[in-house]
N, C-alpha and C positions, 0 to 999 in steps of 0.2 A: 504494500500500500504506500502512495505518494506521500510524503512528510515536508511541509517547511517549502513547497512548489508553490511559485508566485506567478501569475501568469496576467501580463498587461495587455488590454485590447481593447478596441474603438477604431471609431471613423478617425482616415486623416486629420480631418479638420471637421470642427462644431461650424456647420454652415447653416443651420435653423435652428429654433429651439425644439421645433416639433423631429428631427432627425437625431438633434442629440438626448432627447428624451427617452424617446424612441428606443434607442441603438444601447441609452443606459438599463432601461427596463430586461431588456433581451440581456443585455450581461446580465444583471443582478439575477436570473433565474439558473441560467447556467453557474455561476458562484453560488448558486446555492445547494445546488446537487452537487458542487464538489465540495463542498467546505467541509464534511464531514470526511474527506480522505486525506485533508489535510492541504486542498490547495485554496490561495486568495487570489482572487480576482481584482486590479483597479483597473478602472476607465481611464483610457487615455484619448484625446484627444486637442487637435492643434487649433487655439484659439490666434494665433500668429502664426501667419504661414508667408515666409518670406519667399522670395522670388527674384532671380537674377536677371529677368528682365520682365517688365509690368506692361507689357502689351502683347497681345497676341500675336500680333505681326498683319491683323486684318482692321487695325487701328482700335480697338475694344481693349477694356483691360483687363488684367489676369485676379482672379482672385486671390486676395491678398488677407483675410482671416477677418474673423468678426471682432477682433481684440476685447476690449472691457466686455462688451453685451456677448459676447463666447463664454467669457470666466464664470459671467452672471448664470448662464446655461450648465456651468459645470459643475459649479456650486449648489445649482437647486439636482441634479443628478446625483452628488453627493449627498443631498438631506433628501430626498426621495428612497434613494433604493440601499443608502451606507454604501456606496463604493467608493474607498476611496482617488481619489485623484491624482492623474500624471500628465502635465501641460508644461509647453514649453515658455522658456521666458525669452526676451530678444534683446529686451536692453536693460541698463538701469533705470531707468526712468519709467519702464514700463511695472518694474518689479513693485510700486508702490501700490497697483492694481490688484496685485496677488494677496496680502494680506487682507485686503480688504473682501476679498467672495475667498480664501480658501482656508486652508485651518493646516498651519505648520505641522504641527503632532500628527496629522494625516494624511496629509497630500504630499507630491512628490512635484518637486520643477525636472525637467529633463532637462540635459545639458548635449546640446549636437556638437558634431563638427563645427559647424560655424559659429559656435560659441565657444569652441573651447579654450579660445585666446585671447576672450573677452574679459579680465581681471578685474575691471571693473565689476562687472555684472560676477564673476566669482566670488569676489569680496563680497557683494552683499547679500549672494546669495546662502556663503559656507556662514557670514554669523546670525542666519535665520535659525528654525528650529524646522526648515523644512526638507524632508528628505530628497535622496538627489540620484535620478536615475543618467546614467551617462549612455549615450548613443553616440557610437561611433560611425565615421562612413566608410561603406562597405570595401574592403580588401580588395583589389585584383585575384585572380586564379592564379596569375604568373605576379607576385608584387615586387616591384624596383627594388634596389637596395636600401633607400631608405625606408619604406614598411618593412622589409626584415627586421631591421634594428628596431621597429616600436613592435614588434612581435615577439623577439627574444627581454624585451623591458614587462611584458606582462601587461600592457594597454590595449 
């Protein structure tokens, strides 16, 4: 039997509140037929969804995340069904959003690639109380010499 198995899942990104409710309810039923083998379930999903370029290329623009009114969605997900939460944070400035819909003892900020050279936004996220899931991006099959060296470091 499973022990101490944590398993995070959701939409990309909270793009309604009727999809993020939605898609919390459906986890909260699967977390719950496993919670007795010993796995947790949190919701994750991207309230900030950055983009390296903001146009489609047919002059429209890209979706870019529902920021504050996403957290507000993720927040009543978390008092709706107890899952806790995993959303990403983008900057410092934004990180003031978070204490405000999420609850440090529970929820999780994720830390991407593209944040993880952000010291700023590390600093104020390592002297929260909130937990810290790190996503890296993804390896090559064949990886250069430099991903070797962060592969034998243990990152």
């Amino acid at each position: 039997m499973a022990r101490g198995i944590t398993i995070v899942a959701g939409p990309c990104a909270a793009e309604t509140r009727t999809q993020t409710m939605n898609m919390g309810y459906k986890i909260s039923l699967i977390g719950g037929i496993a919670k007795p083998f010993g796995i947790e379930y949190k919701f994750r999903a991207g309230a900030w969804k950055p983009r390296t370029a903001i146009s489609d290329g047919r002059g429209g623009k890209v979706f870019e995340g529902t920021r504050e009114e996403g957290l507000q969605w993720l927040s009543e997900v978390a008092k709706t069904y107890g899952l806790p939460i995993v959303t990403e944070c983008m900057s410092e400035d934004d990180f003031r959003h978070f204490g405000r819909y999420l609850v440090p003892e529970r929820d999780h900020i994720q830390v991407g690639a593209r944040n993880s050279l952000n010291y700023a936004l590390l600093y104020q996220i390592g002297g929260s109380s909130f937990g810290v899931v790190r996503r890296m991006a993804r390896i090559p099959r064949k990886p250069p010499a430099q991903s070797r060296g962060w592969k034998k470091t243990g990152i």
